[in-house]
VEXDREN-657608 format. One record per residue: residue in one letter; x, y, z of N, C-alpha, C in turn; residue number from 1. Coordinates in Angstrom, 2 decimals. Example, Ala and Ser with C-alpha at 12.3 -4.5 7.8 and 13.67 -1.06 7.14 Angstrom:
// residues 2
PT, a, 13.19, -5.69, 7.80, 12.30, -4.50, 7.80, 13.20, -3.30, 7.80, 1
PT, s, 12.85, -2.25, 7.08, 13.67, -1.06, 7.14, 12.90, 0.03, 7.87, 2
***
This chain:
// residues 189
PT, x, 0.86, -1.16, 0.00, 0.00, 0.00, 0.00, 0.90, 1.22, 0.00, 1
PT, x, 0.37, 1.82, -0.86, 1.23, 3.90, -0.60, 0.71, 4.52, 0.39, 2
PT, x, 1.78, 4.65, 1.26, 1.09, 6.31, 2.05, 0.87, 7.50, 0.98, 3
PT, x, -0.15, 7.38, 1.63, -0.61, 9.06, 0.64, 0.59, 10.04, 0.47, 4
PT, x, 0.80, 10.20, 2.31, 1.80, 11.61, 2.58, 3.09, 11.01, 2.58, 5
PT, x, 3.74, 10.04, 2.08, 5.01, 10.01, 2.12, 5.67, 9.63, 0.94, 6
PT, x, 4.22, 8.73, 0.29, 4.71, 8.08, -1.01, 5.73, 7.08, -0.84, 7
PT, x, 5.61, 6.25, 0.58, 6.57, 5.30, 1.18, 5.50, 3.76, 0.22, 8
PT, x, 5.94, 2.87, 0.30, 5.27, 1.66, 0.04, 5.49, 0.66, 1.40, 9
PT, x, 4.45, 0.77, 2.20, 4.13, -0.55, 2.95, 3.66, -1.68, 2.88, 10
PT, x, 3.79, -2.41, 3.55, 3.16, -3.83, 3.39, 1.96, -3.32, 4.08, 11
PT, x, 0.91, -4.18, 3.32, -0.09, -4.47, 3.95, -0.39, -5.72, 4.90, 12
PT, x, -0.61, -5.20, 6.30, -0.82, -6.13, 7.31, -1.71, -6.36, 7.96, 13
PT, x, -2.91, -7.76, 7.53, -4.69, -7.67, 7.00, -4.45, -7.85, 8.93, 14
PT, x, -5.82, -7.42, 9.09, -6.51, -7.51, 10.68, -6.80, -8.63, 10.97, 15
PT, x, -6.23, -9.77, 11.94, -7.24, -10.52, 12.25, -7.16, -11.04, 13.77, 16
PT, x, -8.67, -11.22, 13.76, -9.01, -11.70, 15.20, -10.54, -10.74, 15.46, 17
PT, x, -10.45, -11.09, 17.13, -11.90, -10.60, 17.44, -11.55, -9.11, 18.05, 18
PT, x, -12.56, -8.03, 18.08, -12.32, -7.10, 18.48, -12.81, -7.15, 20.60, 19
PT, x, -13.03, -6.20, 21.11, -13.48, -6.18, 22.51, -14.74, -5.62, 22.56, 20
PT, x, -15.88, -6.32, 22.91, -17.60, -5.47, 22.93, -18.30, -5.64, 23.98, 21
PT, x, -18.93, -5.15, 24.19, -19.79, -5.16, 25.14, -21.30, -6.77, 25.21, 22
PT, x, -21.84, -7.54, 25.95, -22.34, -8.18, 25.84, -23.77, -8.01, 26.72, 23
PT, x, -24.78, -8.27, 26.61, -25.61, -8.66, 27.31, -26.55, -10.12, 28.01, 24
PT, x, -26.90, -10.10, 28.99, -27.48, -11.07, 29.51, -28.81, -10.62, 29.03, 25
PT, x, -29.60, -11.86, 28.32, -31.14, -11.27, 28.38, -32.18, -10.73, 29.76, 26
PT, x, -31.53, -10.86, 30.54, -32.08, -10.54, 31.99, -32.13, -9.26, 32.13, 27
PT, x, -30.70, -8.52, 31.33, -30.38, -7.20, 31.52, -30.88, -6.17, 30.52, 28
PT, x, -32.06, -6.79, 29.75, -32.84, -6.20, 29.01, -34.35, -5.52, 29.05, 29
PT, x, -34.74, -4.62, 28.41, -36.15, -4.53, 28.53, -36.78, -4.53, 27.17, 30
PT, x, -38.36, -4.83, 26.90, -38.86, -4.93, 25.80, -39.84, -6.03, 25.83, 31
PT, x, -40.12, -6.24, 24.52, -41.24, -7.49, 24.99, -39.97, -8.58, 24.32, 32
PT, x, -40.66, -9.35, 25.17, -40.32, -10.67, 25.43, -39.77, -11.78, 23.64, 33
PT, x, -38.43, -11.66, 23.33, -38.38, -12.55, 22.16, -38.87, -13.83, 22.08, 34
PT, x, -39.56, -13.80, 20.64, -40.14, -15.17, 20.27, -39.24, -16.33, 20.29, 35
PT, x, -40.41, -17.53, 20.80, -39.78, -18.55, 20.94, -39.67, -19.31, 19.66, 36
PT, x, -37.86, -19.91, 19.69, -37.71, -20.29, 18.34, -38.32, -21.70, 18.41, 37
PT, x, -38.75, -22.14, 17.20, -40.03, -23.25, 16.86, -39.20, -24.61, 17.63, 38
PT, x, -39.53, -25.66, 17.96, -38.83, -26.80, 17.62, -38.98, -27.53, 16.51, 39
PT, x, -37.53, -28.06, 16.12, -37.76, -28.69, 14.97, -37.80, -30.14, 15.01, 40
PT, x, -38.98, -30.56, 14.88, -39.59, -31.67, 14.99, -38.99, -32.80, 13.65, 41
PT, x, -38.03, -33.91, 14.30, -37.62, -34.85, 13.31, -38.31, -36.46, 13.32, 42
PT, x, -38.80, -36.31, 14.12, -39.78, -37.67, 14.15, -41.08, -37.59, 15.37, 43
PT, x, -42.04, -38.34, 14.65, -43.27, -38.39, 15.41, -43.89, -39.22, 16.00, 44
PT, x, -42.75, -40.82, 15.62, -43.24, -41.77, 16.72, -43.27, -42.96, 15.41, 45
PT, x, -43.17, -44.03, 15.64, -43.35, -45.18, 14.72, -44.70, -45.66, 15.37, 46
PT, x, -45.56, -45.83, 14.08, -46.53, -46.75, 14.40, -47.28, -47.76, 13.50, 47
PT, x, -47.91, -48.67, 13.48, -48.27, -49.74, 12.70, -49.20, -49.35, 11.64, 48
PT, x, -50.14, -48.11, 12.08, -50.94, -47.43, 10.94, -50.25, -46.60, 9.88, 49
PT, x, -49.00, -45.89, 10.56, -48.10, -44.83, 9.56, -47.55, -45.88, 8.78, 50
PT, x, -47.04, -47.49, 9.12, -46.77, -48.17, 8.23, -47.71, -48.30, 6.97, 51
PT, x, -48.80, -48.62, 7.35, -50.04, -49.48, 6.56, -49.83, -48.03, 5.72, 52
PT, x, -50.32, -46.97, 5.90, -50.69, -45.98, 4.93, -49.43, -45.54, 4.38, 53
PT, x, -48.37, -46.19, 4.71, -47.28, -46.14, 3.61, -47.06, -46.65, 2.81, 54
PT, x, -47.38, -47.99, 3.15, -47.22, -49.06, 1.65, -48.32, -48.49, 0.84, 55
PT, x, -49.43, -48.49, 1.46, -50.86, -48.41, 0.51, -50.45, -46.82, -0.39, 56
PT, x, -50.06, -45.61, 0.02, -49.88, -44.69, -0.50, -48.87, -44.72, -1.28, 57
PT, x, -47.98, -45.85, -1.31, -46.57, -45.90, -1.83, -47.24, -46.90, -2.97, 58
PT, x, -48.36, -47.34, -2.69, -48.24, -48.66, -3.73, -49.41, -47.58, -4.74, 59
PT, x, -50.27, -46.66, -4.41, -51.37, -45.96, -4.89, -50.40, -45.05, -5.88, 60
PT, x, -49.26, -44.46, -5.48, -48.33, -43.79, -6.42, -47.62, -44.56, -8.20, 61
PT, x, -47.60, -46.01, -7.37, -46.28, -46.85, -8.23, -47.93, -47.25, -9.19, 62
PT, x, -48.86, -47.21, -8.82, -50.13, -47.13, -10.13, -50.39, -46.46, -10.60, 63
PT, x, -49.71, -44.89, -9.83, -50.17, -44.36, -11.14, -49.07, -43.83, -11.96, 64
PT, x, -47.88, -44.66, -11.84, -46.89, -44.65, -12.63, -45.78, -43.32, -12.28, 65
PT, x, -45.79, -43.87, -10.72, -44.78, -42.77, -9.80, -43.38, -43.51, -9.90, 66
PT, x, -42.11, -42.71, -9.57, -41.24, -43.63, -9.27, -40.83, -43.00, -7.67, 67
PT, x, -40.00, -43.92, -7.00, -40.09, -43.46, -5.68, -38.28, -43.44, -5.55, 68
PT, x, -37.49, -42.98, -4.39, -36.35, -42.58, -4.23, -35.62, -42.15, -3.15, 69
PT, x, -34.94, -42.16, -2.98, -34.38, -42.39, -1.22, -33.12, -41.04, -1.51, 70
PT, x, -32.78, -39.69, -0.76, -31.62, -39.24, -1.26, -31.36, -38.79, 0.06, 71
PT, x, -30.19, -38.01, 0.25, -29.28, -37.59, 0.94, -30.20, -36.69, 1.90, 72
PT, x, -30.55, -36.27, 2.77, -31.22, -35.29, 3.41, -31.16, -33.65, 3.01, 73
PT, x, -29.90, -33.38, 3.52, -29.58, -31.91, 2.90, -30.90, -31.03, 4.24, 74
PT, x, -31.89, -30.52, 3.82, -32.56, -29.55, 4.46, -33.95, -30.22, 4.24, 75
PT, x, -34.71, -30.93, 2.84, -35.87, -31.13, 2.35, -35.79, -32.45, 2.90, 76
PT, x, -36.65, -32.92, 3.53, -37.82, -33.99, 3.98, -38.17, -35.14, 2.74, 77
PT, x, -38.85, -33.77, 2.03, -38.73, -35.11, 0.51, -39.36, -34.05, -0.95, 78
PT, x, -39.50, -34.45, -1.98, -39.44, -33.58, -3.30, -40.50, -34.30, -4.26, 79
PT, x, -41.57, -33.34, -5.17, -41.79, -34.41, -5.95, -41.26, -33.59, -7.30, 80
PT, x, -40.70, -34.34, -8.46, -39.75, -34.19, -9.38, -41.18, -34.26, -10.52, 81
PT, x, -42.27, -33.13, -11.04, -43.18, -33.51, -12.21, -42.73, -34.09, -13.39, 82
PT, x, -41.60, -33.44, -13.77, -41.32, -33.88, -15.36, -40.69, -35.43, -15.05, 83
PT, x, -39.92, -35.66, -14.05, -39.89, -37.18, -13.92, -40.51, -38.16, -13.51, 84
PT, x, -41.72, -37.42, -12.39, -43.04, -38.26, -11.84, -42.41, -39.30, -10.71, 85
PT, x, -41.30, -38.46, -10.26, -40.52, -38.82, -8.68, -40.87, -38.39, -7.83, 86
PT, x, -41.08, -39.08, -7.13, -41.07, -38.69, -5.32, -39.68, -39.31, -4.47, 87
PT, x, -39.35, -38.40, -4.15, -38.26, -38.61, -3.00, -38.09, -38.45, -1.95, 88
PT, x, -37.71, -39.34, -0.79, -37.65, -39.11, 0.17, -36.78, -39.23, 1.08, 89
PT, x, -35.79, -38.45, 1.93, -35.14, -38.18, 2.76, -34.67, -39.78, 3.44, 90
PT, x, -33.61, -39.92, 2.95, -32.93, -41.72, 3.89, -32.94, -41.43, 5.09, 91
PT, x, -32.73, -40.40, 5.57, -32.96, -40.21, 7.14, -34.36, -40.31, 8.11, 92
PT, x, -35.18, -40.43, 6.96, -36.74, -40.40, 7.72, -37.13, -41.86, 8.13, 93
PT, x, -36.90, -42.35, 8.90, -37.11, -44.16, 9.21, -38.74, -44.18, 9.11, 94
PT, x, -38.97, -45.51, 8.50, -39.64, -46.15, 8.04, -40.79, -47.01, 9.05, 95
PT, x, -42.26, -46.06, 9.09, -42.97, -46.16, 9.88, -43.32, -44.87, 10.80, 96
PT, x, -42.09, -44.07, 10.57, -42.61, -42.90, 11.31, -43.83, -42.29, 11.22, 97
PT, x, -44.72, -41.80, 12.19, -45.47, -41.24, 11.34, -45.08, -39.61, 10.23, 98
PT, x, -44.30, -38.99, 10.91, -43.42, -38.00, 9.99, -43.46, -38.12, 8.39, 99
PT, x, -42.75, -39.29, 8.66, -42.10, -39.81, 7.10, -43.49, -40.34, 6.27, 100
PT, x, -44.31, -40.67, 7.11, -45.81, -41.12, 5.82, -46.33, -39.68, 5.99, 101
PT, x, -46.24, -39.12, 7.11, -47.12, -37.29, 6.57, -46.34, -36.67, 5.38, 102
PT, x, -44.71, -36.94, 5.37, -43.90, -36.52, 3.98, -44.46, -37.13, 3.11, 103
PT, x, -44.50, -38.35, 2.72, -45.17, -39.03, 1.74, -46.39, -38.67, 0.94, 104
PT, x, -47.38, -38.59, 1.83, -48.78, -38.11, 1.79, -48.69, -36.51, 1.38, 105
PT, x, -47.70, -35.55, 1.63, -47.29, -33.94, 1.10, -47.21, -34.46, -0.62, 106
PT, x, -46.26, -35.09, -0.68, -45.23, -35.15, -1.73, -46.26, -35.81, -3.06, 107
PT, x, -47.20, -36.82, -2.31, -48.55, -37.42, -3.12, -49.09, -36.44, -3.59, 108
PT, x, -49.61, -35.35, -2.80, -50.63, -34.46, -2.77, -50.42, -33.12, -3.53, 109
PT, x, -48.94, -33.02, -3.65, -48.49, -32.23, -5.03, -48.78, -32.80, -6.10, 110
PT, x, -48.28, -34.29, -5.89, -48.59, -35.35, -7.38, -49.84, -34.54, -8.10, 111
PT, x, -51.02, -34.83, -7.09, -52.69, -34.83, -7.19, -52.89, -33.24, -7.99, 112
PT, x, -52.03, -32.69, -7.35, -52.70, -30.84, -7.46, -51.98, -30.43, -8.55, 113
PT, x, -53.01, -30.21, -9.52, -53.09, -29.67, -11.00, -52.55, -28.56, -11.20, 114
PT, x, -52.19, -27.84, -10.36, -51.96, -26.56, -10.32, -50.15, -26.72, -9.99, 115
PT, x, -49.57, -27.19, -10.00, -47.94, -27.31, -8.93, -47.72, -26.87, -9.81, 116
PT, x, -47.91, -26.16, -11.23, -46.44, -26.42, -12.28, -46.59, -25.21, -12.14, 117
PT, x, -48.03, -24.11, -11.87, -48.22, -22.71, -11.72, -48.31, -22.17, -10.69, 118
PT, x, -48.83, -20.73, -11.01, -49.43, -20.27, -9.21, -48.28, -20.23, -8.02, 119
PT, x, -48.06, -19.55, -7.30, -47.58, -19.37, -6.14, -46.49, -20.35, -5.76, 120
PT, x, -45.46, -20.55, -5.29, -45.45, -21.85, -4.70, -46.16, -21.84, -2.74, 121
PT, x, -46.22, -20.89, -2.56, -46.74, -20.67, -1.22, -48.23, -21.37, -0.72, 122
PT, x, -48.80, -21.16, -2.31, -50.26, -21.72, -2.62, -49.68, -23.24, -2.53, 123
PT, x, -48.95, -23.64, -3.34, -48.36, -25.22, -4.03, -48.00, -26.25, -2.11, 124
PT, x, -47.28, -25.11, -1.45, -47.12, -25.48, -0.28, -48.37, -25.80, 0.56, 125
PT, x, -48.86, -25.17, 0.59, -50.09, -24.92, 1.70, -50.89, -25.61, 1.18, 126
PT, x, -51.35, -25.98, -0.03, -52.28, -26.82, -0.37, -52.03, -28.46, 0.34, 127
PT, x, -50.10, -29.07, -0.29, -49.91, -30.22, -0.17, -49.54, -30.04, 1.78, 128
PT, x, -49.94, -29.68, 2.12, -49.18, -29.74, 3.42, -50.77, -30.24, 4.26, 129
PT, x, -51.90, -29.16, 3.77, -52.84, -29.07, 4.53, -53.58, -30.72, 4.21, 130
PT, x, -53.67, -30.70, 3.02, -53.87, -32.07, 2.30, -53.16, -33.52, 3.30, 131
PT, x, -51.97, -33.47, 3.37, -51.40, -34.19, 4.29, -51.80, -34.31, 5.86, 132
PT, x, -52.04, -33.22, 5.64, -52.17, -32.83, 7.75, -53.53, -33.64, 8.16, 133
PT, x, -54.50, -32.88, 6.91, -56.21, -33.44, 6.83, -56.04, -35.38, 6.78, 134
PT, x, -55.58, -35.41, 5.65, -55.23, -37.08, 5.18, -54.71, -38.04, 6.82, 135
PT, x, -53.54, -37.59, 7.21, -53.42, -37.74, 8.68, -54.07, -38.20, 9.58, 136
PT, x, -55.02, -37.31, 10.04, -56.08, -36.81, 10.82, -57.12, -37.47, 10.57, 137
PT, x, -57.40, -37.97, 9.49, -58.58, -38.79, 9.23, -58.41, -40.27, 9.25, 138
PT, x, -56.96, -40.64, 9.77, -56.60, -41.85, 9.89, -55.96, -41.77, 11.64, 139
PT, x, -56.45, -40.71, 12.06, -56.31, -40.89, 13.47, -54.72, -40.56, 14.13, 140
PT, x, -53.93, -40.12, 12.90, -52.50, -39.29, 13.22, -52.23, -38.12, 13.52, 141
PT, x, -51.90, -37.44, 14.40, -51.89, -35.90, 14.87, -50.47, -35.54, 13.67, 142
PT, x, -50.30, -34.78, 13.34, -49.05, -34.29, 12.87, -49.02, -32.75, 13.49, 143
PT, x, -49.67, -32.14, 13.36, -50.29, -30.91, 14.34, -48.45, -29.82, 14.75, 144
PT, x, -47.48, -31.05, 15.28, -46.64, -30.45, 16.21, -45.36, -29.88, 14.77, 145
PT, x, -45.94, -30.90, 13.51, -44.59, -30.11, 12.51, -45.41, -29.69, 11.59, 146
PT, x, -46.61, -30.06, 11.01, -47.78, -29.42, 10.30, -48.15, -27.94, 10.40, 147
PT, x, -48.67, -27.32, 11.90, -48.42, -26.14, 11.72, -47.56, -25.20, 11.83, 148
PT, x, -46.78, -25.26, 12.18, -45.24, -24.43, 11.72, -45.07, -24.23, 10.40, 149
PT, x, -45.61, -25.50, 9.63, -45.52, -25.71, 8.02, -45.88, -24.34, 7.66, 150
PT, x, -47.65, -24.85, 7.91, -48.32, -23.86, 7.56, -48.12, -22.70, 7.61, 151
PT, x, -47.44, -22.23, 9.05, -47.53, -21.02, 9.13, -46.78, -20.41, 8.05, 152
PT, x, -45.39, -21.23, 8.19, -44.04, -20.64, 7.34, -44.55, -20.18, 5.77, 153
PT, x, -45.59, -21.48, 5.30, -45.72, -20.80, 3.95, -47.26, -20.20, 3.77, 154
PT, x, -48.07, -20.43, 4.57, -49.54, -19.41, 3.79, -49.39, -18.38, 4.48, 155
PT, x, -48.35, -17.86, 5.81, -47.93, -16.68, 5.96, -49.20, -15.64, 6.54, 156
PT, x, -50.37, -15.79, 6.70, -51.60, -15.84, 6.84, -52.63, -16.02, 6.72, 157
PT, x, -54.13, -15.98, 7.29, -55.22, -16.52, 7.54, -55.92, -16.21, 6.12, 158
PT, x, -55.80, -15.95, 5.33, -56.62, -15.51, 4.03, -56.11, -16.87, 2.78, 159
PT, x, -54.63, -16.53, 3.26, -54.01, -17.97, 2.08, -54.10, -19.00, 2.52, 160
PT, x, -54.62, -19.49, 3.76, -54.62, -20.48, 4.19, -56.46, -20.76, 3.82, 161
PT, x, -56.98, -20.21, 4.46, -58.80, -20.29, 3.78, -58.49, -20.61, 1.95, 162
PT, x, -57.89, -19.79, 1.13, -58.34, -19.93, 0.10, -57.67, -21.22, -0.36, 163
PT, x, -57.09, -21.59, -0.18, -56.37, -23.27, -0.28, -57.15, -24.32, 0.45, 164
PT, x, -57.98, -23.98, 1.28, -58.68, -25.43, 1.98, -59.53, -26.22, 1.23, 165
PT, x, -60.05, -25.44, 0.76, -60.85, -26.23, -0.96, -59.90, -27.25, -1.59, 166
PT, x, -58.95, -26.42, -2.12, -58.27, -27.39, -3.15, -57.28, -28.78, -2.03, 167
PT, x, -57.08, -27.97, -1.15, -56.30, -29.22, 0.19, -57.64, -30.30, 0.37, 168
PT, x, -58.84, -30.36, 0.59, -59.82, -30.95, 0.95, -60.25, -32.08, -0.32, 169
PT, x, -59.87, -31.45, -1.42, -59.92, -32.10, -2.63, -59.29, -33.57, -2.31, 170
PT, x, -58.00, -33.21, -2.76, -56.81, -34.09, -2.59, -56.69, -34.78, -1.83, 171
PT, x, -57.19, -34.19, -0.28, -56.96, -35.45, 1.56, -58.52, -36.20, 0.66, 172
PT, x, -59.13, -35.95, 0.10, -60.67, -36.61, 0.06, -59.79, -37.80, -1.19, 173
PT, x, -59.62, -37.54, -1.89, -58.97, -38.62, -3.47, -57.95, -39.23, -2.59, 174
PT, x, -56.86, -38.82, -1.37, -55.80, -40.09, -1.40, -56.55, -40.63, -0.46, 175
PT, x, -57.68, -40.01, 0.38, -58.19, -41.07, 1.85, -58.79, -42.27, 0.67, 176
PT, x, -59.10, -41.90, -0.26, -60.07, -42.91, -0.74, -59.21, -43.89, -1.72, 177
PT, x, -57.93, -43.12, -2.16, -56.94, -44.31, -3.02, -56.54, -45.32, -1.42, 178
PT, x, -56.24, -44.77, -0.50, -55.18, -45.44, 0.55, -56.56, -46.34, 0.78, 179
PT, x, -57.59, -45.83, 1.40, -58.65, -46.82, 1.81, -58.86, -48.09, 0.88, 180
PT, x, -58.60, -47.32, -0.52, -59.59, -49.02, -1.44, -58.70, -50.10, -1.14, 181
PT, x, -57.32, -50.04, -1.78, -56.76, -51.51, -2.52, -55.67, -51.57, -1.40, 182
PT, x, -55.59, -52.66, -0.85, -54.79, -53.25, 0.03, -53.09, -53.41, -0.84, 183
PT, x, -52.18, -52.85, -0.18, -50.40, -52.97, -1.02, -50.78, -54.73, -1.36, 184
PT, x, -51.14, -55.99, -0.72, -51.08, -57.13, -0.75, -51.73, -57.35, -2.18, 185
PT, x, -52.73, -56.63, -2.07, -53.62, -56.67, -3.75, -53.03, -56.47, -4.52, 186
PT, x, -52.08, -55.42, -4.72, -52.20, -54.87, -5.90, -50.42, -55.82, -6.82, 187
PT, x, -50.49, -55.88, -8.46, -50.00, -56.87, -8.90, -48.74, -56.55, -8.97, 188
PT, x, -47.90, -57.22, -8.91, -47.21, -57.42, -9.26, -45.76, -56.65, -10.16, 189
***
């Protein structure tokens, strides 16, 4: 580097380390009270029904000419891929959780909704999520504790969440009734 005023050439000698600051205890504060950060909910319990409505939803997909897929975790739970007609799902989500069949049942429920390739994705979210949560719930599974956080995160409020319950109600109504008909044992081969 040049000094300006001397027209000397120095080395440049970069800064490093931490500087000295001041800290606080939250005790030693006033204001309202910071929000509590969410928990992040990674499993919801294994049970013999989250099994059953896995095969049956897993086998209701592979008819209608789904392919299914296991990948690396990363941040996403699970993906559905339209132009390849994949669903994927997170190797970390063990098998039976109920978690991992509410992922399943999301990832279906994009399959279902005519609309994923357009529109919002906030809409695309909130539809397959609520769809899942409903689908759930009607098989006697709470998901409730990672479901609404979902929600909140993407319909963001009470207006986008109403105008999606239609099309979510659609979809939990078509997979309750694919998962209900044909038993995974039925179907061929």
């Amino acid at each position: 580097i040049v000094d300006d005023q001397t027209g000397e050439i120095r080395k440049h000698k970069p800064l490093v380390g931490f500087g000295v600051g001041n800290t606080f205890d939250i005790s030693q504060t006033t204001g309202a009270p910071l929000p509590v950060e969410p928990t992040v909910v990674d499993r919801l319990g294994e049970t013999e029904g989250a099994k059953d409505i896995d095969r049956r939803g897993t086998a209701y997909g592979l008819g209608e000419g789904l392919r299914f897929t296991k990948f690396g975790r990363g941040q996403a739970r699970g993906f559905y891929a339209p132009g390849r007609k994949t669903i994927g799902l997170s190797e970390e989500l063990p098998f039976g959780d109920v978690l991992t069949t509410k992922t399943l049942l999301h990832e279906l429920a994009h399959f279902e909704d005519t609309t994923v390739l357009k529109g919002d994705r906030r809409d695309n979210e909130t539809v397959a999520e609520s769809a899942a949560f409903i689908t759930m719930a009607h098989f006697g599974m709470d998901t409730s504790a990672y479901s609404h956080d979902y929600l909140a995160h993407w319909a963001q409020d009470m207006s986008r969440l109403r105008a999606n319950l239609g099309d979510a109600q659609k979809i939990a109504t078509k997979l309750i009734t694919q998962i209900e008909g044909e038993r995974p044992e039925e179907v061929p081969a």
